[in-house]
N, C-alpha and C positions, 0 to 999 in steps of 0.2 A: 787318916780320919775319914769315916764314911760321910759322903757326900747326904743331905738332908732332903728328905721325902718335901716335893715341892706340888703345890697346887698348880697345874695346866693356867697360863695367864689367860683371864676373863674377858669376853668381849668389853666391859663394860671400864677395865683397865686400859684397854687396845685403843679406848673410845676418849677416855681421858688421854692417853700419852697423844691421839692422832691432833687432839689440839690443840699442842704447842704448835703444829705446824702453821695452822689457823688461825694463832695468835701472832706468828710471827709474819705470815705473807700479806693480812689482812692489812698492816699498814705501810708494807715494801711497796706495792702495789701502787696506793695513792702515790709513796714520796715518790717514786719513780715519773709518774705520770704528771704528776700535779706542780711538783717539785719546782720548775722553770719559771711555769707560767705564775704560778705565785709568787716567787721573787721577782719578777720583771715586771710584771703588769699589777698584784695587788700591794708587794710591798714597797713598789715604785726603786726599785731598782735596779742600775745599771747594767747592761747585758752581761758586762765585763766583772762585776761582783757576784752577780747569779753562776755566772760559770765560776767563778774562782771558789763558791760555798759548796756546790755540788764538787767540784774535781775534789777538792780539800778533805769532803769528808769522804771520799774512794780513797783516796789516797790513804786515809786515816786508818780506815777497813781494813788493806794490807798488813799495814804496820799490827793493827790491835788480834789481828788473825796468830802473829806470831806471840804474841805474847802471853793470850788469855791461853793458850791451848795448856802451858807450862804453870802457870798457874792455879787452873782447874786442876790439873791432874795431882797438884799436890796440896788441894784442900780436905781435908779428912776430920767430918764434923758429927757429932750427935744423932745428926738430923741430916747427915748421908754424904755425899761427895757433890752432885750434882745440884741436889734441890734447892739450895743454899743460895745457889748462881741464879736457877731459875726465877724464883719468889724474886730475888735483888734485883735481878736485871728488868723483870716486869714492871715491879715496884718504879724503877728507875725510869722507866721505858716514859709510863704513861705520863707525869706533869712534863718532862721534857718535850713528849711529840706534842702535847697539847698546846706547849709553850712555842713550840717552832711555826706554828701558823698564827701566832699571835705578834701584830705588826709596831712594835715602840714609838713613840712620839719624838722622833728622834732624826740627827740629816742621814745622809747616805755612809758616811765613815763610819758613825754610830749603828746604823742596821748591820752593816757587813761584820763589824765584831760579833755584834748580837748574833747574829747565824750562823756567824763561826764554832762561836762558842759552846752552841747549842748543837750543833752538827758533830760537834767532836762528842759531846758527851752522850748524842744520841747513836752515831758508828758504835761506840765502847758498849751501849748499853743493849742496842742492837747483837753486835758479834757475841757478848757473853750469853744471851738467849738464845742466838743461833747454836754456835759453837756445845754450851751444855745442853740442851735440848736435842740437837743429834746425838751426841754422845749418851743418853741417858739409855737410848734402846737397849746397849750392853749391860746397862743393869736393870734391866726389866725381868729375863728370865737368861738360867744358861740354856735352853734349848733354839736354836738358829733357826726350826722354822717356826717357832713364836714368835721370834727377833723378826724375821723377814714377815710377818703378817702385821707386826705392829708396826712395820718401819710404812707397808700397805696401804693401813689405815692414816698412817701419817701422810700420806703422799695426796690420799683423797681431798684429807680436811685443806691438805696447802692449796688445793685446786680450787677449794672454797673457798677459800681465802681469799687467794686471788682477787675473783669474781665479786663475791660480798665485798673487798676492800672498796674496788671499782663503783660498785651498785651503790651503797649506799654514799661515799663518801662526791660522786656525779649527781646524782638525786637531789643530795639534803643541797648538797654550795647553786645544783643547777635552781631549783626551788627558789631558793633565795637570790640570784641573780636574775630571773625573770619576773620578780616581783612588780607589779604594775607602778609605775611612777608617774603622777598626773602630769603629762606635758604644762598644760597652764600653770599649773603650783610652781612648777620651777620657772617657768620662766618672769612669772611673776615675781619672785624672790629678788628681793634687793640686792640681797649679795651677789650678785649676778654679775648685777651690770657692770662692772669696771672688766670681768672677765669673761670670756667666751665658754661657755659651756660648762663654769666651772664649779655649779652646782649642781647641777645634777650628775656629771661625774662623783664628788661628793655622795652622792645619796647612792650609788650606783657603787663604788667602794668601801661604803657601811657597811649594803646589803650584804656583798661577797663577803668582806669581812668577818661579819658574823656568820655567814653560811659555815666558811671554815672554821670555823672555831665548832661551832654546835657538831659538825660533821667528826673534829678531833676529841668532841666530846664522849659520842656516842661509838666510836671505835675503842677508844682505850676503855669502855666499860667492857666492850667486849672483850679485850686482850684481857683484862683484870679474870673474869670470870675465867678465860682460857687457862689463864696460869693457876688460876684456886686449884682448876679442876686437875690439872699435871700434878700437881702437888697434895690434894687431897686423895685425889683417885687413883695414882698410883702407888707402889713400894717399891722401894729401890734397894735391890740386893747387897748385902753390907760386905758379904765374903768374896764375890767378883770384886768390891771395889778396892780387896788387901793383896789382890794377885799381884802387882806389881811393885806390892811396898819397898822392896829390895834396891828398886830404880830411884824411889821419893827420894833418898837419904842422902844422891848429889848435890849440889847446893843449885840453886835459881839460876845462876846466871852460866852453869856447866851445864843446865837442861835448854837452855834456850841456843847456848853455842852449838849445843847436837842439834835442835832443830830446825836452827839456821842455814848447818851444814849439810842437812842430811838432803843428798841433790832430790830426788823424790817428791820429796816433800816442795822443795820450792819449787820445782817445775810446776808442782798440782795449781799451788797456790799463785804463782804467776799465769798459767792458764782460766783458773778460776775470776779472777780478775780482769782480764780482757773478756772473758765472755761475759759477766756482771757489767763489764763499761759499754759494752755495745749492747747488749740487752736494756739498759738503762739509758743508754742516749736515744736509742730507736724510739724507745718508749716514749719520752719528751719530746721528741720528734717529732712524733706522731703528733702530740699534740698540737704543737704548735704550725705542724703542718695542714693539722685541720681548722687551727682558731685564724690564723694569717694567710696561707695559702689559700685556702678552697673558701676563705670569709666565711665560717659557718661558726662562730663562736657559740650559738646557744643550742652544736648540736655535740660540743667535746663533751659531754658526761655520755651522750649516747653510743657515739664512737668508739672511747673506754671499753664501754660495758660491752661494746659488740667484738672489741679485740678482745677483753678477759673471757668473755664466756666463748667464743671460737676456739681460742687456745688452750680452756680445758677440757674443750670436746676432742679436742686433736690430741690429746695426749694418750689417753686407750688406744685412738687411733693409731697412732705411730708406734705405739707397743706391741699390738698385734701383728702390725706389719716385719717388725725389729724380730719378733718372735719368728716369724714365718721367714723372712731373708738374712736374718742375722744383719752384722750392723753395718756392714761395709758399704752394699750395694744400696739401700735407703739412706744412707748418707752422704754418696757421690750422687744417687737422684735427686737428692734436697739441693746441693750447690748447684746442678743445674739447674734447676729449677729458679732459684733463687738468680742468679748470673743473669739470666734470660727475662724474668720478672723486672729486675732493673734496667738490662736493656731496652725493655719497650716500654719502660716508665720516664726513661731519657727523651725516648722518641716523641714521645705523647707530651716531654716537659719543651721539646723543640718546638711541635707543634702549634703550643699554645702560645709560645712567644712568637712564632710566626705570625698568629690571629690576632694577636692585642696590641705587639710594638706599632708604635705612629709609624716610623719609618716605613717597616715591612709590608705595613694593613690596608694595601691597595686589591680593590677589581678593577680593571681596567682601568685603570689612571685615577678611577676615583677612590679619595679615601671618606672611608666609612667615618663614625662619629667619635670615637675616644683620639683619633690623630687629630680633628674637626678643634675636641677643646683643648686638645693638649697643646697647638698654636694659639688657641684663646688665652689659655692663661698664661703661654708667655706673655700675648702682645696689652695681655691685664694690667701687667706691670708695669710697663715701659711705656708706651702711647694706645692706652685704650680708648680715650675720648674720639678720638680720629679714627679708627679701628671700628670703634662702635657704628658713628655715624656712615660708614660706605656700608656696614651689614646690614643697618635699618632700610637702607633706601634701594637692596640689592632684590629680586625676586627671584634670580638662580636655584636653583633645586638642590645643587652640588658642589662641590669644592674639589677642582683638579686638579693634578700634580704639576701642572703647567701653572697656575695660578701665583704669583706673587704672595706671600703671607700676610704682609700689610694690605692689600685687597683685597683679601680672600673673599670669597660668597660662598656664605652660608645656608643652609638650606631651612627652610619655613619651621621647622619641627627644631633646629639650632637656635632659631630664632626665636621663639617661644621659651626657651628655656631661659636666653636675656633677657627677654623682659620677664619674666618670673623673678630671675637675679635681679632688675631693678625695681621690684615692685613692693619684695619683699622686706621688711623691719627687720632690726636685730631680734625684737621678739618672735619674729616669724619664724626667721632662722634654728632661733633655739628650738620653739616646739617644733618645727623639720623635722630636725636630729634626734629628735627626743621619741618625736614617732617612727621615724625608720631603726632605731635603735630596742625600742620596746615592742615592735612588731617581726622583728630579726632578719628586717631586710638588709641591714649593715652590720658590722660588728662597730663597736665603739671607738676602738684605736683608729680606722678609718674616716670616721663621722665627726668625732671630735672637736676639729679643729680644718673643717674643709668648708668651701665658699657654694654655695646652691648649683653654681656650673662642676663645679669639681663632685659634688654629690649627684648630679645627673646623668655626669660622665662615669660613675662607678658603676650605678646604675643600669647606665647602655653597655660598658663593658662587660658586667657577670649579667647580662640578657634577664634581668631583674623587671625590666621595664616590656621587653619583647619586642620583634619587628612588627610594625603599625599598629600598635597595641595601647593606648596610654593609659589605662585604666586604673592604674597607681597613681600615676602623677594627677589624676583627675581628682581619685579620692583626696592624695594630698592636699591639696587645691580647698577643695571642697572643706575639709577640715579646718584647714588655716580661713575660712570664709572667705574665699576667693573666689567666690562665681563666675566671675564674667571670665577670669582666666582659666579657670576649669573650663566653662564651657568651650575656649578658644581649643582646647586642648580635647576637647571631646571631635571639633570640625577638625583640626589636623591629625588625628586619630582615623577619621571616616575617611579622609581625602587618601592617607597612606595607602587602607586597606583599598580603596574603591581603585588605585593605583597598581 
């Protein structure tokens, strides 16, 4: 039978098929990145439930990898092989993801089903988007280099994707989580006072709340359009999709034991799978190494945005280069590279525990200021009354390593920061927190539940505050209507510097 006179596939087919790519990276992207920190910190759950929802639905991916591929390949409908899958698993895709950043009224046993459940049917709805939506290139055109221009333009839009999932979904939650919160409002709030800060955390977990949601709202309108557009804007060849009819007429579960067996194929997919778990844990990693590690919580949407768009500039990049040395040699200079980048990330993570730990964080016998309160707030607990009174009456400048802990002498700028600690109200306290939190000098999980020396102490630590510097704690001062202690803190400012 002569094969049929075929129209050349149109850029403007090339341009719908490139965005399924874009439909599908646009919210890999977010779950990847966002995925932890929203189970742990927005949906208040256990580190130990966040990891068992994330591993649960990888694990899910393998399993649903083996099965939809056998599946697909022997649905044969009206309205084509593929497109069937696509439209459904879209359709599927979007109340589920929306639903997955949506936090139930419910304890911590009840969240973890909910994620569960939701995580499984979002892997399933996930891989049959992936899975048919690659597969669809083959029936685009029989001509291979149409196939490989449209596989092209798909690789592009996934880069957009990427980047757009990042941009927009960092933006809309960041927006909403830096929402101004009037320190006095909260602190004034009744509901308050039997708890430490536990309104305006409240208003502070609304705001995120909602950001994510409005963020999952305005992605899956975008997945939605992506998928119209695969399924309006392409055709999909009906006589490439009967070449293989001869195979269909095995039954289900002899197509699945060939592709269980076939070794190839599981190698692929077992490698597939470790590099999605390391790719995917890096990625929350990241995160969480910027929101906990480096305290910079209101700067992880910008961070995202600065890995997603890096990494789709480096992709031409490293194709050009793959092109010019073939793949061997750029891919033993990438493991060094990378080998050596960890090494001196080790060096620089000794470093920094060298400069902060109490024990280690001597110059010449004296220790600097976060060892200073890290024995304060041992000796808080135990006998501070007594502790107090030899600080008060002490003029010492310093605290040496010879010094007894129950005597210690404190130096005039430690000593200010006590009596601030006693001077201050629990309303004080609150709007403190309230303003170091809405101004991004702390991140929240820090500030929360910490006492005005342990917030000064963070302070001196991340050089938030500077050496003879106090220009912050003055404003603070100043804020809280603290004059006369601002002012004190303006003369032990001038004395440091004039020092």
């Amino acid at each position: 039978m002569p094969v049929e006179e075929r129209k050349p596939l149109s850029v403007l087919s090339k341009i719908c098929f490139g965005l399924s790519g874009l439909a599908l990276e646009i919210f890999l992207s977010v779950l990847g990145a966002y995925t932890n920190v929203f189970l742990v910190e927005i949906a208040q759950l256990p580190p130990l439930f966040g990891t068992s929802v994330v591993f649960g639905g990888r694990a899910m991916d393998a399993v649903f990898n083996f099965i939809l591929g056998p599946l697909i390949d022997r649905t044969d409908t009206r309205w084509g092989k593929l497109k069937p899958w696509i439209l459904g698993a879209g359709l599927l895709l979007v109340p589920v993801y929306i639903l997955l950043w949506y936090v139930p009224d419910v304890g911590s046993e009840g969240k973890l089903a909910w994620y569960i459940v939701l995580s499984i049917f979002l892997v399933f709805a996930k891989t049959a988007l992936a899975v048919s939506s690659r597969t669809y290139v083959m029936f685009l055109s029989p001509a291979s280099q149409e196939r490989d221009s449209a596989t092209a333009y798909r690789g592009i839009f996934s880069l957009i994707g990427v980047s757009a999932g990042v941009a927009i979904h960092g933006q809309i939650v960041g927006a909403y989580s830096q929402a101004q919160i009037d320190p006095c409002a909260i602190s004034n709030d009744t509901g308050a006072a039997n708890g430490t800060n536990g309104t305006m955390d409240n208003a502070f977990l609304a705001e995120e709340k909602t950001g994510y949601l409005v963020s999952a709202g305005v992605i899956s309108v975008i997945v939605v359009a992506c998928i119209l557009a695969v399924v309006v804007g392409t055709t999909e060849l009906r006589d490439i999709s009967k070449t293989s009819q001869q195979k269909r007429n095995q039954s289900l579960v002899k197509m699945l034991r060939t592709v269980w067996t076939f070794r190839p194929n599981v190698i692929m997919l077992m490698i597939f799978f470790c590099v999605q778990m390391i790719q995917n844990v890096l990625l929350g990693a990241a995160v969480l190494y910027v929101q906990y590690g480096m305290d910079l919580p209101g700067q992880i949407h910008n961070s995202m945005l600065a890995f997603a768009v890096s990494a789709a500039i480096s992709v031409p990049v490293v194709g050009m280069i793959v092109a010019r040395f073939d793949k061997r040699i750029p891919f033993m200079c990438f493991q060094l590279i990378r080998n050596r980048t960890g090494f001196v990330r080790g060096v620089k993570e000794a470093i920094y525990i060298r400069a902060h730990h109490p024990s280690l964080n001597r110059d010449g016998g004296r220790f600097r200021l976060p060892a200073v309160f890290d024995s304060l707030r041992r000796h808080h607990v135990s006998d501070f009354p007594a502790f107090n009174a030899v600080i008060r009456t002490s003029d010492e400048g310093v605290l040496t390593s010879d010094t007894p802990p129950t005597m210690a002498q404190l130096s005039n700028r430690a000593k200010l920061y006590i009596k601030i600690n006693d001077d201050l109200s629990e309303d004080d306290i609150k709007k403190l927190r309230a303003m170091l939190i809405t101004d991004g000098h702390l991140g929240r999980t820090k500030v929360e539940n910490a006492t005005p020396l342990e917030i000064f102490d963070l302070l001196e630590a991340d050089n938030k505050i500077g050496k003879g510097n106090l220009a912050l704690i003055v404003d603070l001062l100043k804020a809280l209507g603290k004059t006369k202690l601002a002012q004190e803190a303006v003369d032990i400012g001038n004395e440091t510097e004039g020092a």
